[in-house]
PDB file with one MODEL, atoms N, CA, C and O in Angstrom:
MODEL        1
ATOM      1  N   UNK A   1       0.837  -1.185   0.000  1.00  0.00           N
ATOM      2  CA  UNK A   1       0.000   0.000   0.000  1.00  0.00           C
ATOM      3  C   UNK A   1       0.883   1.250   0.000  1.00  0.00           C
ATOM      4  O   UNK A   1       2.000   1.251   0.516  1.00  0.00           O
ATOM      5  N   UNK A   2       0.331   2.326  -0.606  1.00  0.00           N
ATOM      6  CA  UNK A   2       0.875   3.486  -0.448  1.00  0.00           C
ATOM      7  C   UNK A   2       0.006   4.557   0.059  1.00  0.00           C
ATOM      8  O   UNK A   2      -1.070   4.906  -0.426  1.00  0.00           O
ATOM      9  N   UNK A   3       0.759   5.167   1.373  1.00  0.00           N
ATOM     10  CA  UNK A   3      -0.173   6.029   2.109  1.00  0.00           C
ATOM     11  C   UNK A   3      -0.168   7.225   1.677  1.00  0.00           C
ATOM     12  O   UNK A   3       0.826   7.767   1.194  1.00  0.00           O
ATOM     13  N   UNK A   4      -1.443   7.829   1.828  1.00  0.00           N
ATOM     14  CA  UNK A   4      -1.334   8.959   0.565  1.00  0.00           C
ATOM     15  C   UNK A   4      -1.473  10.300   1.856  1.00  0.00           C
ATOM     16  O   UNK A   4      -2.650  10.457   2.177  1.00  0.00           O
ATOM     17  N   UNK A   5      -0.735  11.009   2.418  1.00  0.00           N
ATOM     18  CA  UNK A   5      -1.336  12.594   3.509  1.00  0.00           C
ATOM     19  C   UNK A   5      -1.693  13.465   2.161  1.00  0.00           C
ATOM     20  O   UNK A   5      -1.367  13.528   0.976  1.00  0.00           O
ATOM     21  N   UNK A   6      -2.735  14.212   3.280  1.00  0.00           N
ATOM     22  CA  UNK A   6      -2.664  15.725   2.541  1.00  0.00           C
ATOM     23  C   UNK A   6      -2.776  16.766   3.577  1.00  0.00           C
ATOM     24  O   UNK A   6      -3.337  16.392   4.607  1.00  0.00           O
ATOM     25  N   UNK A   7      -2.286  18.237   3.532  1.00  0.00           N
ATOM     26  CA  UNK A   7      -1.683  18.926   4.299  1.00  0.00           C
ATOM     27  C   UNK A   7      -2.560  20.189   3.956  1.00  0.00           C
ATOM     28  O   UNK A   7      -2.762  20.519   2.787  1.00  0.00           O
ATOM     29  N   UNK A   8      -2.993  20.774   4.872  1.00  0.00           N
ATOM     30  CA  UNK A   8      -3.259  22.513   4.710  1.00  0.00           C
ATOM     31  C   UNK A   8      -4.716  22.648   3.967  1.00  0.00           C
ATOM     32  O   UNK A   8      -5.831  22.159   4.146  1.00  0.00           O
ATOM     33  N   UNK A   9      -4.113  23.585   3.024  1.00  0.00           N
ATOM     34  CA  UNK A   9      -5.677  24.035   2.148  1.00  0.00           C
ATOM     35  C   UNK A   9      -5.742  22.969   1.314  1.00  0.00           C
ATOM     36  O   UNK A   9      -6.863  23.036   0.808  1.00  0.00           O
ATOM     37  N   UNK A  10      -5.202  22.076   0.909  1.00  0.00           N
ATOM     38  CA  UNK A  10      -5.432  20.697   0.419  1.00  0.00           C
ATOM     39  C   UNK A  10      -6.296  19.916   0.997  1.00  0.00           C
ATOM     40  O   UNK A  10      -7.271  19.499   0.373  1.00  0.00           O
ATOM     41  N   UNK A  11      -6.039  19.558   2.440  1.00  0.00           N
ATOM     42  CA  UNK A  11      -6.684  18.624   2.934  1.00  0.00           C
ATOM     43  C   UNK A  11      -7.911  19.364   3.644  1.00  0.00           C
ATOM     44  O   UNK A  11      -8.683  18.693   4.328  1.00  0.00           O
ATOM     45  N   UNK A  12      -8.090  20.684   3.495  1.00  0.00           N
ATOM     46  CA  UNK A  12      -9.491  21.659   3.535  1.00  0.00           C
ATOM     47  C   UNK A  12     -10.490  21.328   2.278  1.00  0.00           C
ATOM     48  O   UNK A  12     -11.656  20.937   2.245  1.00  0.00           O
ATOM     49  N   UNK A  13      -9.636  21.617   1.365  1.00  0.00           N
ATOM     50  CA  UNK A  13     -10.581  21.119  -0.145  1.00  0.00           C
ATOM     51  C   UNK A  13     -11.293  20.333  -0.369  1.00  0.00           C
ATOM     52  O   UNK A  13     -12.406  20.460  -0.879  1.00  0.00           O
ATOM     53  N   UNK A  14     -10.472  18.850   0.172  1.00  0.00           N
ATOM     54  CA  UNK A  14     -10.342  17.356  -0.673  1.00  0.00           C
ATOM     55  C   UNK A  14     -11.823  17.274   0.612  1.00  0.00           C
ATOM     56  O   UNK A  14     -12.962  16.938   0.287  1.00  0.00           O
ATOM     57  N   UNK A  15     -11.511  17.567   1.668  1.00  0.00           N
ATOM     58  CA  UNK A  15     -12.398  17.350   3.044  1.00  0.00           C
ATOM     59  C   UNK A  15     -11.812  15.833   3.478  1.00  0.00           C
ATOM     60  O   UNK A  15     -12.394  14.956   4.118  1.00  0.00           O
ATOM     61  N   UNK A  16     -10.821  15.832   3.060  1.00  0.00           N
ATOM     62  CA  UNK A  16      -9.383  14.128   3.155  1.00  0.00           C
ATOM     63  C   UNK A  16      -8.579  14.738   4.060  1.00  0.00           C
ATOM     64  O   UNK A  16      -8.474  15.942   4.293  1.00  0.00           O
ATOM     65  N   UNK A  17      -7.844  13.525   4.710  1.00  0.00           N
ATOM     66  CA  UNK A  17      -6.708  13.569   5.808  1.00  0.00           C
ATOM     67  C   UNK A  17      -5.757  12.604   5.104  1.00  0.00           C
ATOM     68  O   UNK A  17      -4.580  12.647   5.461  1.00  0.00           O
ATOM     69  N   UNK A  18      -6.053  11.877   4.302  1.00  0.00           N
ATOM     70  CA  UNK A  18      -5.399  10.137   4.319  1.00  0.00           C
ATOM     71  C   UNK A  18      -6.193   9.517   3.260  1.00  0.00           C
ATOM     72  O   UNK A  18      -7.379   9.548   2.934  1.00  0.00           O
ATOM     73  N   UNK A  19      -4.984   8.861   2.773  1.00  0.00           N
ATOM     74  CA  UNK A  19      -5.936   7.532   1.621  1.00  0.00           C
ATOM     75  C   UNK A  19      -4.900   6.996   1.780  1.00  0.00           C
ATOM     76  O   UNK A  19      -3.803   7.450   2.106  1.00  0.00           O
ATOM     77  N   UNK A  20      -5.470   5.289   1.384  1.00  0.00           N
ATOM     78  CA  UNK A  20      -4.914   4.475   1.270  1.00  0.00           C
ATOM     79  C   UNK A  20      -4.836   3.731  -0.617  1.00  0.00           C
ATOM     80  O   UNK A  20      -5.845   3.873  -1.309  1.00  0.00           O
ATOM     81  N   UNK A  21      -3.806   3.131  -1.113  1.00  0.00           N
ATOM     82  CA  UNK A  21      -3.709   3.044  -2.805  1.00  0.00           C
ATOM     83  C   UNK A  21      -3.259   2.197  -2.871  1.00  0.00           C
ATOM     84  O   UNK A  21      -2.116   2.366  -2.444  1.00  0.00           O
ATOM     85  N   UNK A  22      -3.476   0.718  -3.323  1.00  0.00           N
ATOM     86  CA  UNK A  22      -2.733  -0.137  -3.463  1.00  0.00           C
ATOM     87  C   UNK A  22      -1.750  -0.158  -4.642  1.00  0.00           C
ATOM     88  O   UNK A  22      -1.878   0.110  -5.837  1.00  0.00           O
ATOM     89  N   UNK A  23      -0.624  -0.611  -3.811  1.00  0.00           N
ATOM     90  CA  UNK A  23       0.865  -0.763  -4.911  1.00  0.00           C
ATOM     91  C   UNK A  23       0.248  -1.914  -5.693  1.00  0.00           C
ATOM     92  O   UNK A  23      -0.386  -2.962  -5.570  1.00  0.00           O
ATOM     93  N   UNK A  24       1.156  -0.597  -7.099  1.00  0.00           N
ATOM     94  CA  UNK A  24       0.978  -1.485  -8.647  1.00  0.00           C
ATOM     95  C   UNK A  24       2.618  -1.808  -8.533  1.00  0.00           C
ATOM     96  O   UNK A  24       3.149  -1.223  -7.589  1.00  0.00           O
ATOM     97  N   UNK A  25       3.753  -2.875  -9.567  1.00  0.00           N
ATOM     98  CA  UNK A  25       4.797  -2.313  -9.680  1.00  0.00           C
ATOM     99  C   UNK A  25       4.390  -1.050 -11.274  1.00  0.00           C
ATOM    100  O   UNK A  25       3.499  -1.079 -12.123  1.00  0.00           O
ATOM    101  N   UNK A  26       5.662  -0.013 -11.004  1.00  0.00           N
ATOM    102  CA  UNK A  26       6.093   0.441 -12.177  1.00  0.00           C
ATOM    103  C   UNK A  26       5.236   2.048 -11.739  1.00  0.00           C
ATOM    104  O   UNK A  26       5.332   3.112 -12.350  1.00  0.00           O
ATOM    105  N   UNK A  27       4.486   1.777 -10.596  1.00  0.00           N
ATOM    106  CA  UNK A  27       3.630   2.861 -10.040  1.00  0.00           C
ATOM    107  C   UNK A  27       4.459   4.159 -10.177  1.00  0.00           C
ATOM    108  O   UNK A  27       5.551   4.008  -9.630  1.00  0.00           O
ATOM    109  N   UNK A  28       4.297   5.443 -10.752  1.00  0.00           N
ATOM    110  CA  UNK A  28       4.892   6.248 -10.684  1.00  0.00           C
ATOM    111  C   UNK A  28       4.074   7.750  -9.495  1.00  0.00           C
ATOM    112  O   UNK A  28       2.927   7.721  -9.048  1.00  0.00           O
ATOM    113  N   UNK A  29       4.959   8.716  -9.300  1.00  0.00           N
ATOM    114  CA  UNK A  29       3.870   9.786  -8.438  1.00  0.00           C
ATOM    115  C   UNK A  29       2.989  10.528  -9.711  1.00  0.00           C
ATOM    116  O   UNK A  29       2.033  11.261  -9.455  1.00  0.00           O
ATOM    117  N   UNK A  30       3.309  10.325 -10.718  1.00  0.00           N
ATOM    118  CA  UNK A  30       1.841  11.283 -11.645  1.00  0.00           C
ATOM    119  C   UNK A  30       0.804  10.593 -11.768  1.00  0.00           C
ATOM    120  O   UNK A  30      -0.224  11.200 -12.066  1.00  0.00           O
ATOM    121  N   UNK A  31       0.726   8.616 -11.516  1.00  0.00           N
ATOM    122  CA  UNK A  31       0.329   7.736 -12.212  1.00  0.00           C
ATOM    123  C   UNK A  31      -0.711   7.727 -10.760  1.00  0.00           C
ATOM    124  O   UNK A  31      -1.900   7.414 -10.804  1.00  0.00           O
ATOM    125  N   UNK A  32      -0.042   8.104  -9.609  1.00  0.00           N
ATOM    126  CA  UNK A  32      -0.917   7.732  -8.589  1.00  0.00           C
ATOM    127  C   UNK A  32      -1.801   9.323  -8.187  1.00  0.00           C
ATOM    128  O   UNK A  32      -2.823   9.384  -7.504  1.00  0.00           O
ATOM    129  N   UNK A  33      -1.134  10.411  -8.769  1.00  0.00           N
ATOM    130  CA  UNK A  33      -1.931  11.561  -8.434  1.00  0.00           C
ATOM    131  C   UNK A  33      -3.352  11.623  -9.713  1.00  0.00           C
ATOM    132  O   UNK A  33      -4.405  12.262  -9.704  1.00  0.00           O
ATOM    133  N   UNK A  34      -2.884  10.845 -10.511  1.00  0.00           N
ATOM    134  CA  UNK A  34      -4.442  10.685 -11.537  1.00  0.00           C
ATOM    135  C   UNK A  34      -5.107   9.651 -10.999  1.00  0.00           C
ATOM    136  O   UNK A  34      -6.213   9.499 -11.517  1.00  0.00           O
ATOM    137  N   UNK A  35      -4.843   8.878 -10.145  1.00  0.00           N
ATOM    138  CA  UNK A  35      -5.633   7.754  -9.784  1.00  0.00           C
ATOM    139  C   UNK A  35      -6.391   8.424  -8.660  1.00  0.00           C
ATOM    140  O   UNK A  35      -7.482   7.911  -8.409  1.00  0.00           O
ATOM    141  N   UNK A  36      -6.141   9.151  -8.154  1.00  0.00           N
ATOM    142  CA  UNK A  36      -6.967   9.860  -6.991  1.00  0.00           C
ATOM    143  C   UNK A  36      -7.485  10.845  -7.613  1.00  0.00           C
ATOM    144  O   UNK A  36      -8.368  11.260  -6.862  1.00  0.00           O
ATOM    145  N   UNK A  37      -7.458  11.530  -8.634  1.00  0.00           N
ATOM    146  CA  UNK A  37      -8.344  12.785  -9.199  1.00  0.00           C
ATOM    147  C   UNK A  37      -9.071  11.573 -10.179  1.00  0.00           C
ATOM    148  O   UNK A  37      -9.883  12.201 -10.858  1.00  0.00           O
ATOM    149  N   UNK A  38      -9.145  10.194 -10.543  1.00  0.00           N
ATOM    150  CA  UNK A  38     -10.440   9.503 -11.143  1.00  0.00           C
ATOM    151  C   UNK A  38     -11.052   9.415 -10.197  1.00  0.00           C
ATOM    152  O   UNK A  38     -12.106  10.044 -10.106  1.00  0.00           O
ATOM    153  N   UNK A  39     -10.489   8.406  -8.917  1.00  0.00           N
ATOM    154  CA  UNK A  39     -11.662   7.989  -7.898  1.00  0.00           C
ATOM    155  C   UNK A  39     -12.346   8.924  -7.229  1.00  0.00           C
ATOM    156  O   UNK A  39     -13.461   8.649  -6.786  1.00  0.00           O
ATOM    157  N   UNK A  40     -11.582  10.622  -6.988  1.00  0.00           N
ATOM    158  CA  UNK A  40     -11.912  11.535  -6.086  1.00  0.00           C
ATOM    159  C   UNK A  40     -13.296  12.714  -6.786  1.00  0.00           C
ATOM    160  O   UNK A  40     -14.235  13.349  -6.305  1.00  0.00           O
ATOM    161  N   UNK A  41     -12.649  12.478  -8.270  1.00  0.00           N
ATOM    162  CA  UNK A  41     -13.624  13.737  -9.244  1.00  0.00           C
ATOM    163  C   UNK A  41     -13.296  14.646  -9.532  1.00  0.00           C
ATOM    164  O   UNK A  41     -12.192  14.997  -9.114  1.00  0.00           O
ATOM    165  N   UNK A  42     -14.080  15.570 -10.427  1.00  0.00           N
ATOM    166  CA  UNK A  42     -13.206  16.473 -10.864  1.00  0.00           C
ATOM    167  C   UNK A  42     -12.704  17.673  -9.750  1.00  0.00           C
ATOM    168  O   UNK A  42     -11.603  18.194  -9.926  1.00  0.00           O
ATOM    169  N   UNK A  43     -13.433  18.026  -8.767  1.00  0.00           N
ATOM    170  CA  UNK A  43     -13.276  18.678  -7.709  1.00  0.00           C
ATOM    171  C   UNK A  43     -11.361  18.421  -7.180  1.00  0.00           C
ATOM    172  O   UNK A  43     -10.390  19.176  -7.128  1.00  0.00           O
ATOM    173  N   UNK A  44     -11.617  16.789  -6.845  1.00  0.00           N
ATOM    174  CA  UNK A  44     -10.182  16.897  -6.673  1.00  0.00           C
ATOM    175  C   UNK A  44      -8.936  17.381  -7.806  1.00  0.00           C
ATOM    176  O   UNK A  44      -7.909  18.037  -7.631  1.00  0.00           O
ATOM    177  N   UNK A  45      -9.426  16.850  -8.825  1.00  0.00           N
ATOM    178  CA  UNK A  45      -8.616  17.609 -10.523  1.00  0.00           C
ATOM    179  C   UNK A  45      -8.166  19.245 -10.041  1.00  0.00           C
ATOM    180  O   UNK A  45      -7.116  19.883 -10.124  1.00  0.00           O
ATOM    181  N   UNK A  46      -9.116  19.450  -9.668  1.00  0.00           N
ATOM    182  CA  UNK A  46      -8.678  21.097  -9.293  1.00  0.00           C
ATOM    183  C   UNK A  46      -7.508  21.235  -8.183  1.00  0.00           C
ATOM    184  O   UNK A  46      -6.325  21.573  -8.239  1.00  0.00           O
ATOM    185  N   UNK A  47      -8.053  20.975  -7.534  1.00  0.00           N
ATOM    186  CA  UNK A  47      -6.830  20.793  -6.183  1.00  0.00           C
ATOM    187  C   UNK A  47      -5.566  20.197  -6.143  1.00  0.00           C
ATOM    188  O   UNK A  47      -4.570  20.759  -5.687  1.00  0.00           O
ATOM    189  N   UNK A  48      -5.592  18.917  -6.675  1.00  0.00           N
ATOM    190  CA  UNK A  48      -4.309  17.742  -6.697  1.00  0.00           C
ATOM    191  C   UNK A  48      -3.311  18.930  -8.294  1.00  0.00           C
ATOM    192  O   UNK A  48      -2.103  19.056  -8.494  1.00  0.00           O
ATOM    193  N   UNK A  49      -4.130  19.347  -8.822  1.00  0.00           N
ATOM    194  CA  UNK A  49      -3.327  20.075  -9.836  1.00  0.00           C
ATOM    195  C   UNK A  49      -3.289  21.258 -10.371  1.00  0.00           C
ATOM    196  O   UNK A  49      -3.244  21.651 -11.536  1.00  0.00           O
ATOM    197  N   UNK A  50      -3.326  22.068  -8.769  1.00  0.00           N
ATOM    198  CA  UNK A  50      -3.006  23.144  -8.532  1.00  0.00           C
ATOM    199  C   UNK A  50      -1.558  23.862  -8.715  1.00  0.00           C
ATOM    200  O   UNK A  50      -0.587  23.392  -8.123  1.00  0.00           O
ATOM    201  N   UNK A  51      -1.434  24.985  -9.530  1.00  0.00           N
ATOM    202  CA  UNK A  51      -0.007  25.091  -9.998  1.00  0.00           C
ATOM    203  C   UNK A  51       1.195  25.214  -8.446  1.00  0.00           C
ATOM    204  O   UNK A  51       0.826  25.532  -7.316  1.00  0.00           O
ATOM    205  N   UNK A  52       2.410  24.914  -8.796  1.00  0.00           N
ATOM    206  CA  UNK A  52       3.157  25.062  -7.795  1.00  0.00           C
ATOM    207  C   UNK A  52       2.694  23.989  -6.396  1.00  0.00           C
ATOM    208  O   UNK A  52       2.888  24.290  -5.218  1.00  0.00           O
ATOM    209  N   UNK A  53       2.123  22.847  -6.830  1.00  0.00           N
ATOM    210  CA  UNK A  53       1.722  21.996  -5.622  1.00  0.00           C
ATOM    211  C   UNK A  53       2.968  21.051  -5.184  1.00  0.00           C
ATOM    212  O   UNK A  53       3.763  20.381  -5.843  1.00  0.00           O
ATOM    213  N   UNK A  54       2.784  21.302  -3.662  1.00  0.00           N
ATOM    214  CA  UNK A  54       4.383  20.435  -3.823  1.00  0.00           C
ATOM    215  C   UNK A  54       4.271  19.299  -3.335  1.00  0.00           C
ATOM    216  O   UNK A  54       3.235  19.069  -2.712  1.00  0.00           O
ATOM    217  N   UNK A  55       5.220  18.307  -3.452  1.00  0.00           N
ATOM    218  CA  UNK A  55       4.598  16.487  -3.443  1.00  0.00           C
ATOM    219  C   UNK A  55       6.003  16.053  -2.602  1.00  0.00           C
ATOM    220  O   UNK A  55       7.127  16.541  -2.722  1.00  0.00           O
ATOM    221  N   UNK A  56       5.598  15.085  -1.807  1.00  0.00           N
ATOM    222  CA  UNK A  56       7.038  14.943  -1.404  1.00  0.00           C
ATOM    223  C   UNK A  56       6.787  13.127  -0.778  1.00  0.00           C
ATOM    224  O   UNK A  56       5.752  12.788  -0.205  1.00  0.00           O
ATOM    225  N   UNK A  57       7.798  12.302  -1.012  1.00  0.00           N
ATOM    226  CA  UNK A  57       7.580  11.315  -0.776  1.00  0.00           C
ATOM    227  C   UNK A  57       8.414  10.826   0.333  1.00  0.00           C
ATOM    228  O   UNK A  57       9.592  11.034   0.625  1.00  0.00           O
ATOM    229  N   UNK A  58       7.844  10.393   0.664  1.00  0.00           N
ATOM    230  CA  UNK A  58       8.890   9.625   2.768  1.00  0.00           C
ATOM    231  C   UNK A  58       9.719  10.890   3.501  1.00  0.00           C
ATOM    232  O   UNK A  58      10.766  10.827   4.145  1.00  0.00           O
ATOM    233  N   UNK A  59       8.759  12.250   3.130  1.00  0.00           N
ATOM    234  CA  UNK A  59       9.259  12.891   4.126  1.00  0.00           C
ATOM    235  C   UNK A  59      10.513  14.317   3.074  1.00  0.00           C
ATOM    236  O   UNK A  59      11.381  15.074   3.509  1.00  0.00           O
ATOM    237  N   UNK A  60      10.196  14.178   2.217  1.00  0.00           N
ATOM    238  CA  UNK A  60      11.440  14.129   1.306  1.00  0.00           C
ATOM    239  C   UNK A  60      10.804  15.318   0.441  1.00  0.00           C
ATOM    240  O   UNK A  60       9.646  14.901   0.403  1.00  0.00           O
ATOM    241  N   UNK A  61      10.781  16.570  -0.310  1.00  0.00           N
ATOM    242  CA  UNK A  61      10.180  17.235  -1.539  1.00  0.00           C
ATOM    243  C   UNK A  61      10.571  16.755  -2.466  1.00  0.00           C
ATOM    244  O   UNK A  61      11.779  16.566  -2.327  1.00  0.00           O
ATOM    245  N   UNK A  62      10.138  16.348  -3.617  1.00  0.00           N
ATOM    246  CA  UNK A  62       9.928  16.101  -5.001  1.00  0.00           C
ATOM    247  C   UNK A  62       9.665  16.414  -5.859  1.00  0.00           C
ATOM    248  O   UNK A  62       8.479  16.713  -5.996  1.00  0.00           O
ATOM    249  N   UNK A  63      10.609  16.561  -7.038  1.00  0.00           N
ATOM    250  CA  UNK A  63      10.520  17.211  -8.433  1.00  0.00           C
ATOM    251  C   UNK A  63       9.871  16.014  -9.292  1.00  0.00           C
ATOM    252  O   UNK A  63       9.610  14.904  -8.828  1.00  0.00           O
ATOM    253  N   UNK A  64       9.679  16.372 -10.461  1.00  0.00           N
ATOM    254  CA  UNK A  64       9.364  15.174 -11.216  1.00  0.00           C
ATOM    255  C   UNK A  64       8.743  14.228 -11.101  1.00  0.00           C
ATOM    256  O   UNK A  64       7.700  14.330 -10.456  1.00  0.00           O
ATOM    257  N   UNK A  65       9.072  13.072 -11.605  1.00  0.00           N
ATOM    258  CA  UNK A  65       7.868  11.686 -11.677  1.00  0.00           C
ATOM    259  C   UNK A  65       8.858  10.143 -11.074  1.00  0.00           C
ATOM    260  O   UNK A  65       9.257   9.169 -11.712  1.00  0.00           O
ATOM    261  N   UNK A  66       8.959  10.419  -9.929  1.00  0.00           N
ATOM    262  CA  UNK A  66       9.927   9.074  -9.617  1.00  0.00           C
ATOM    263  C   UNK A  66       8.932   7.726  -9.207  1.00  0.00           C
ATOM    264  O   UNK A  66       7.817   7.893  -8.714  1.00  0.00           O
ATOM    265  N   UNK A  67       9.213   7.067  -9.344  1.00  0.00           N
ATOM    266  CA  UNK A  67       8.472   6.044  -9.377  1.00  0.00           C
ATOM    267  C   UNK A  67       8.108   5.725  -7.648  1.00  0.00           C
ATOM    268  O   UNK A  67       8.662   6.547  -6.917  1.00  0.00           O
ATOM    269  N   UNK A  68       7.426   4.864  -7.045  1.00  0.00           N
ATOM    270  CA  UNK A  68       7.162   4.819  -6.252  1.00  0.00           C
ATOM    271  C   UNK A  68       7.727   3.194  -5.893  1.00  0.00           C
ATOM    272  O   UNK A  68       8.244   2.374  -6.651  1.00  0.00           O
ATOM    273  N   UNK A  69       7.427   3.108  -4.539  1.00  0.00           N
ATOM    274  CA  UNK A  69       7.639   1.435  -3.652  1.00  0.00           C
ATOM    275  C   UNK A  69       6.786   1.220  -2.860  1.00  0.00           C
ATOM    276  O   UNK A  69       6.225   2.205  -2.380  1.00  0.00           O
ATOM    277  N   UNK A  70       6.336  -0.235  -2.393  1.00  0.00           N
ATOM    278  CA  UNK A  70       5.517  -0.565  -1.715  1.00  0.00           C
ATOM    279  C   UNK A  70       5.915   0.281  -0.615  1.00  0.00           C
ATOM    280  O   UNK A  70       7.054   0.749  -0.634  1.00  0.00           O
ATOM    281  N   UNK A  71       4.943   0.606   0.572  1.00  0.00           N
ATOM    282  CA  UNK A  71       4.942   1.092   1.438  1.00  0.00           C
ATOM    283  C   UNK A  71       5.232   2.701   1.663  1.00  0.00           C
ATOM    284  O   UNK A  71       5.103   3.292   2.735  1.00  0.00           O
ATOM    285  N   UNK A  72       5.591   3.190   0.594  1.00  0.00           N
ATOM    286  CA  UNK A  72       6.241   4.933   0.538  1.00  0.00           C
ATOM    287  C   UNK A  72       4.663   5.409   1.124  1.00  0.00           C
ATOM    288  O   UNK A  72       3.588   4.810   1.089  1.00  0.00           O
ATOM    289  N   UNK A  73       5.085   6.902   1.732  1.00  0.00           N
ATOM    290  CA  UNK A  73       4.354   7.713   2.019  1.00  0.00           C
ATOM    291  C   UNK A  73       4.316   8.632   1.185  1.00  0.00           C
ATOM    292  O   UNK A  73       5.456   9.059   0.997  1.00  0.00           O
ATOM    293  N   UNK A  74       3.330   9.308   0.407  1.00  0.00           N
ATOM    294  CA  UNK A  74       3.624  10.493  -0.625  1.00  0.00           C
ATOM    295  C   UNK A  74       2.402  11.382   0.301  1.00  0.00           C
ATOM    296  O   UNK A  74       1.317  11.068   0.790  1.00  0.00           O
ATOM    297  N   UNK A  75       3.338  12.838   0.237  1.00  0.00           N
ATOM    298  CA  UNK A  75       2.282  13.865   0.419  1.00  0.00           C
ATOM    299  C   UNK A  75       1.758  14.787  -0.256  1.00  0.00           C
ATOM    300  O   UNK A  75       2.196  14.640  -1.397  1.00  0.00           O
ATOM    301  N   UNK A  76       0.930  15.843  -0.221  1.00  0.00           N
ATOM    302  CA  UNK A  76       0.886  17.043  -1.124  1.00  0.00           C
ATOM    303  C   UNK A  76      -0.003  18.078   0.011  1.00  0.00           C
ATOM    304  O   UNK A  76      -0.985  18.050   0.754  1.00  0.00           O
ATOM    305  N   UNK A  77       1.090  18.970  -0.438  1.00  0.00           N
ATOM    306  CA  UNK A  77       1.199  20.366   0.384  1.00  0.00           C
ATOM    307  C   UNK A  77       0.572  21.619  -0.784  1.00  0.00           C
ATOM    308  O   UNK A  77       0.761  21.495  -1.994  1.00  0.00           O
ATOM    309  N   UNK A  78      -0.007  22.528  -0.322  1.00  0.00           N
ATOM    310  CA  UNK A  78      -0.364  23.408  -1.241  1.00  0.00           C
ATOM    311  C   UNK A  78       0.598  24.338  -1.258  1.00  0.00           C
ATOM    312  O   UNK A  78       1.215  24.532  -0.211  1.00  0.00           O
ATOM    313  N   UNK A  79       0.897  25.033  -2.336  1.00  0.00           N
ATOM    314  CA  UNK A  79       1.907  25.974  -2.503  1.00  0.00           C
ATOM    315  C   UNK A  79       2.117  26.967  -1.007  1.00  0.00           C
ATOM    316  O   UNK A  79       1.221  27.118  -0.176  1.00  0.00           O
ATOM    317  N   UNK A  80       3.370  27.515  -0.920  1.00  0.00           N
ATOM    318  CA  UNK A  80       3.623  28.124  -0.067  1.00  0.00           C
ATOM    319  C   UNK A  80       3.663  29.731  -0.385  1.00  0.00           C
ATOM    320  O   UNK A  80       4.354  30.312  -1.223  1.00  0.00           O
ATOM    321  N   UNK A  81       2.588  30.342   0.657  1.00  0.00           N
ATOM    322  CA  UNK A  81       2.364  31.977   0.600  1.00  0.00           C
ATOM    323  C   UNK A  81       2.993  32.580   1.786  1.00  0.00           C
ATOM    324  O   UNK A  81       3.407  31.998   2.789  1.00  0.00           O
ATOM    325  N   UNK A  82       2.999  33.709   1.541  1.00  0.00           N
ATOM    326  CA  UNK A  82       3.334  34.601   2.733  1.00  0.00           C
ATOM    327  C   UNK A  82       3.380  35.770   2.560  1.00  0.00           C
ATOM    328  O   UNK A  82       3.383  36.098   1.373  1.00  0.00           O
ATOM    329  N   UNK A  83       3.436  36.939   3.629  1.00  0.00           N
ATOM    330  CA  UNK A  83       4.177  38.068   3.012  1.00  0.00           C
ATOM    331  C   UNK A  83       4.802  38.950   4.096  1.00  0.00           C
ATOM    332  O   UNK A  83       5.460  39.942   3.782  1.00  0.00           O
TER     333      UNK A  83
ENDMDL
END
């Protein structure tokens, strides 16, 4: 399984804390952020691919599309504001 957090105005949106996704091999992080904007709807489409969203896996920030492993934690944080 791969545990899925979500953080902040993300996990305000989604009205989610947590999902759970069962490991495919070859699973990548874009492959599993469309698998949750099918099961979630288009509502989540908006949110999960919000510009500047940041994704980070076992704790870690993440660029790109790295593939995933049984058991990883992936998160997504909504962009960071301030002023």
């Amino acid at each position: 399984m791969i545990k899925v957090l979500f953080f902040g105005r993300v996990r305000e949106s989604l009205d989610c804390a947590e999902q759970a996704v069962p490991f495919t091999s070859g699973l990548d992080l874009d492959a599993l952020q469309q698998a949750l904007i099918e099961e979630g709807g288009p509502s989540w489409g908006d949110v999960l691919t919000e510009e500047n969203m940041i994704r980070a896996i076992n704790h870690e920030v993440v660029d790109g599309n790295p593939e995933l492993a049984e058991g990883d934690e992936v998160a997504f944080f909504p962009p960071v504001t301030g002023g």
